[in-house]
N, C-alpha and C positions, 0 to 999 in steps of 0.2 A: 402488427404487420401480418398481413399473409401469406406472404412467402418467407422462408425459413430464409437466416442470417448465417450464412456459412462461418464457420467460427474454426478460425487456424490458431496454435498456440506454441510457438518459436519456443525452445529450450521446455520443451515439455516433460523431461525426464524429473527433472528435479521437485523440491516440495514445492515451491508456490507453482510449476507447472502442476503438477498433479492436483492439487487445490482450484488449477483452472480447469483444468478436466471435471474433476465433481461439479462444481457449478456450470458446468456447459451441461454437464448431464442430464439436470434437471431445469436446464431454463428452457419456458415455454415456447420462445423466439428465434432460439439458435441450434444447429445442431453440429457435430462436431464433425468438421470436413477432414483434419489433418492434425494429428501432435505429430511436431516437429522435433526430431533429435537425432543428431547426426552419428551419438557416438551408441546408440539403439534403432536405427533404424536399421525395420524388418522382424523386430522383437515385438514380440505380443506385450499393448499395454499391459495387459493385466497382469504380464509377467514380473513386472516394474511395480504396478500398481495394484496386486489381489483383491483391494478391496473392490477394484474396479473392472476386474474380469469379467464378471454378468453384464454389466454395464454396458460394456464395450465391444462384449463379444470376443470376435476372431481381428479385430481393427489393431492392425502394429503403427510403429515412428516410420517416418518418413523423412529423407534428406531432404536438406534445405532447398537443393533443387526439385523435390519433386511434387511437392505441395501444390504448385498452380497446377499442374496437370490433374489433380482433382476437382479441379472448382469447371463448370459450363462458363461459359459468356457471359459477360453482363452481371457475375453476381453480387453480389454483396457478403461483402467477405467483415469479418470482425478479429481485425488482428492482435491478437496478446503475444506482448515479448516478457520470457519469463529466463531470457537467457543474460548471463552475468554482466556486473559492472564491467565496463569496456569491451565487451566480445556484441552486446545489443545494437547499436548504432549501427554496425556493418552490415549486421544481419538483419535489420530492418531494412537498409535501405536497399540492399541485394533485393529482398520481398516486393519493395515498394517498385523495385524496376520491372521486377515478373508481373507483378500484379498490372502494371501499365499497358505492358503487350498483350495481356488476356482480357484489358479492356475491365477490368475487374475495380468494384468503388469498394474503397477501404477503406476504414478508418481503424491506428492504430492507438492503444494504451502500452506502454512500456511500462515494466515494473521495477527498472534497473535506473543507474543515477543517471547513464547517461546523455539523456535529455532535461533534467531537471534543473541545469543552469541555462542562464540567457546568455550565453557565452560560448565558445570554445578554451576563450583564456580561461574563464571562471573554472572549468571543470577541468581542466589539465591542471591548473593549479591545485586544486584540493585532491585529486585520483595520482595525478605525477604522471599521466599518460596520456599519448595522443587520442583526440577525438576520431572517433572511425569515420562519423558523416554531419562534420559541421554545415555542409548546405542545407540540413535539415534542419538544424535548430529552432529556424525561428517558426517551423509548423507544429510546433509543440507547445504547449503552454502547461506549468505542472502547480498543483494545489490541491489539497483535500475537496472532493466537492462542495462540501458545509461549508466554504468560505468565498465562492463564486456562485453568481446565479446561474451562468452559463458556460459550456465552452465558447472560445476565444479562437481556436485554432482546429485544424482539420483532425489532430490528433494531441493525445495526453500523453505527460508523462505524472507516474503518481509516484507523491513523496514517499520515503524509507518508510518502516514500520514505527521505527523511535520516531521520526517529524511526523508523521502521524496522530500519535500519543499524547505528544507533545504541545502541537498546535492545535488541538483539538480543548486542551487542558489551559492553555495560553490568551491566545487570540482573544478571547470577549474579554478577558483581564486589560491585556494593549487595548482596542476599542475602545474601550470608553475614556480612554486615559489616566486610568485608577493608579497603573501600577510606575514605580519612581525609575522605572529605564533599565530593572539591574533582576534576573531572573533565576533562581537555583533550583535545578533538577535534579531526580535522582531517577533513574528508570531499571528496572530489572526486566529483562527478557529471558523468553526460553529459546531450549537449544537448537530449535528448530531454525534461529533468525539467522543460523551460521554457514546453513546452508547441508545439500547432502551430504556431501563427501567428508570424511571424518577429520576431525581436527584435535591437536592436545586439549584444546581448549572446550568442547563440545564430545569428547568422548564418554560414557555413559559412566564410568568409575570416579569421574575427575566432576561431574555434576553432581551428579546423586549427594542429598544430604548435604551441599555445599552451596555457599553463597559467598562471589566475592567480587569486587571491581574492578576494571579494564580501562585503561586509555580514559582514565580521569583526568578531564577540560581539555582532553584532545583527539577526540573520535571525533572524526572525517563529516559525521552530519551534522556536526553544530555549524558552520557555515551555511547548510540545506537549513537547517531549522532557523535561524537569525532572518536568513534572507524571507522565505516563505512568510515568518511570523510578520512582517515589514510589509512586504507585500498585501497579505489580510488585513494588516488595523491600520497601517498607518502610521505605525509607531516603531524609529529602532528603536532598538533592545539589545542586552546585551544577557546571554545566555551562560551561566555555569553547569555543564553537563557533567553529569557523572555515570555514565552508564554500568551495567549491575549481569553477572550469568547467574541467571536462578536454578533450581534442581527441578525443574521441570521440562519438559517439551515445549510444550506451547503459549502464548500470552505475551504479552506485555502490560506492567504496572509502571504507573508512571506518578510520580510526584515532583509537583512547581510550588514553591516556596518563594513569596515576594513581598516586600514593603509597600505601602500606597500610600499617598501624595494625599488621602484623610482617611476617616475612619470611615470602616464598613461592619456595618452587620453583618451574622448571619444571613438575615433576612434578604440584606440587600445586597448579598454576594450569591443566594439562591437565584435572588432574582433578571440578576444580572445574566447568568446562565442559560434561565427558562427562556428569557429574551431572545438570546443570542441564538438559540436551539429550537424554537418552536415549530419553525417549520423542517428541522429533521428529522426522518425520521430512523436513524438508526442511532439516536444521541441522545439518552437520557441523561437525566440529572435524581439521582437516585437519592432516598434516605440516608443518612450518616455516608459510609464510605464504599465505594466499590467493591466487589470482590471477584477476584478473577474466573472463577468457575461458570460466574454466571454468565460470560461471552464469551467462552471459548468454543470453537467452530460455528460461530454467528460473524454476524456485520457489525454488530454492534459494537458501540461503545457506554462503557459508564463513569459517569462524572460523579465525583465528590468534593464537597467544599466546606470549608472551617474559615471562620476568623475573629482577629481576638486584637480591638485595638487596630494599630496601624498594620498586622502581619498578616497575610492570607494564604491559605492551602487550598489546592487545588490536585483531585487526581483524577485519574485516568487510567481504566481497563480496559484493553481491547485484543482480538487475537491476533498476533501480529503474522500469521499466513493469509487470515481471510478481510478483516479492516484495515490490517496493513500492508495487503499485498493483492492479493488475487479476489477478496473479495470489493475492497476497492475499487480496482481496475475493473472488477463488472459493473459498478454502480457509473464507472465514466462511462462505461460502454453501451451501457445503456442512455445515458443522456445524448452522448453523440448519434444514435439513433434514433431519438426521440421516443423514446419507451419510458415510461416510470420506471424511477431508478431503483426502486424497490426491486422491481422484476426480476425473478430469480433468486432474492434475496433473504427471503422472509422466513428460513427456516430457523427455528427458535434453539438455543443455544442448549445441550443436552446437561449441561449442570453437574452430573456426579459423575465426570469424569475421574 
């Protein structure tokens, strides 16, 4: 495109805002009109965000209200919401109303759940909370892109960081209909998927050097991952989640353990993968097993797979701020644009961290 994609970024204060701020920074398409945050606005990004000072210059947050009055006429606006589970829906559709009177064409990616059910039942039941803007719902459609050819709807919502992981590690196993309906995960994330604001759970003393489990078979996205998975192959499933706080910041590992309906090779559970993945391009299927280091602050993701007999493994590394969050959401934002979804995307993962 020739003219720059104004690119607004709702709940910008936080990590996967700030994660959308770097990749705006550097994408060749867009430039950044507005981070939005209400309880910073007027605060110099880089005050928030150091690493982003040069970057960004003298550019502060801005109230929810005042972001259209940076955009002219007519523009093309690229909207990222990186604002919380149930606080997003209001403040999209608040957006979506300004945006209408400035005559402004949008298209939004949410990185929060609550677009990611087809429902308003579905998501008040799993969150326990009202929906903020269920007339919107049905202009959303939510999936990892590697599982859809195209958007379906004016705007995305992209799945959690774990159904990211997950169905990335999953899905070609359902497809083909290898695996017997019944799926056991284990995923470890870092402390980053907790979000800024400090928690017992994610404080730096209580991670460090520790590894332990949470909400074993009943964190909130296995519902998100069952359904998504269904929706990709074709196939229910029934999911045992185990989710894992690792001593690190950043990542997600992810292991699917399952039984198949006959025997598989190595060979033919590589191949199965290569298949299913050829035309992505941020999804490899690597030698022996993934290792985290090597996509952390990348897009990518890395697949590893074993099997022995009727049992198969399957894992999955990816960062769960930039694959599972914010760099995702540029890869939608770019298709609903019609840009190569690479764009912006292709900086290679720095390794020794």
């Amino acid at each position: 495109m020739s003219t720059k994609i104004q690119a607004v970024v709702l709940g910008a204060a936080g990590y996967v805002g700030g994660e959308l701020l770097r990749l705006i920074a550097t994408h060749p398409n867009m430039q950044l009109a507005a981070a939005v945050s209400e309880s910073r606005a007027g605060d110099a990004i880089g005050d928030c965000f150091p690493h982003l000072s040069a970057t960004f210059g003298g550019m502060t947050f801005v109230s929810h209200s005042g972001w259209p009055n940076a955009m002219g006429k007519d523009s093309n606006v690229a909207l990222f919401s990186a604002a919380p589970h149930g606080a997003s829906a209001a403040i999209i559709k608040t957006s979506l109303e300004a945006a209408e009177k400035s005559k402004l064409t949008v298209h939004v990616v949410d990185s929060s759940a609550d677009f990611r059910y087809p429902s308003q039942a579905d998501f008040e039941s799993v969150y326990g909370i009202e929906h903020g803007a269920p007339e919107l719902i049905e202009k959303f459609n939510c999936a990892v892109p590697e599982h859809v050819v195209a958007a379906s709807t004016p705007h995305i919502a992209h799945p959690g960081c774990f159904a990211t992981a997950v169905l990335l590690a999953a899905v070609p196993l359902l497809s083909g209909g290898f695996s017997d309906g019944e799926l056991f995960v284990t995923g470890v994330t870092g402390s980053t998927g907790s979000g800024r604001k400090p928690q017992p759970g994610t404080h730096h003393p209580e991670r460090h050097s520790n590894l332990y489990a949470y909400k074993a078979l009943t964190h909130r996205h296995t519902p998100e991952i069952v359904r998504l998975a269904a929706a990709a192959s074709g196939y229910e499933t029934r999911i045992n989640f185990v989710p894992h706080s690792g001593p690190y910041a950043r990542g997600i590992y992810v292991t699917v353990q399952a039984k198949t309906n006959r025997k598989l090779s190595q060979e033919d559970l590589r191949n199965i993968y290569y298949d299913a993945y050829a035309d992505a391009p941020f999804v490899e299927v690597v030698d022996g097993m993934p290792k985290l280091k090597n996509v952390v602050a990348s897009n990518n993701c890395h697949l590893g797979v074993a099997a022995s007999g009727d049992t198969v493994v399957v894992t999955s590394a990816i960062d769960n701020l930039v694959k599972g969050a914010a760099g995702g959401a540029m890869q939608w934002m770019n298709r609903l644009w019609e840009l190569p979804e690479t764009t912006g995307l292709l900086a290679p993962a720095p390794s020794w961290t």
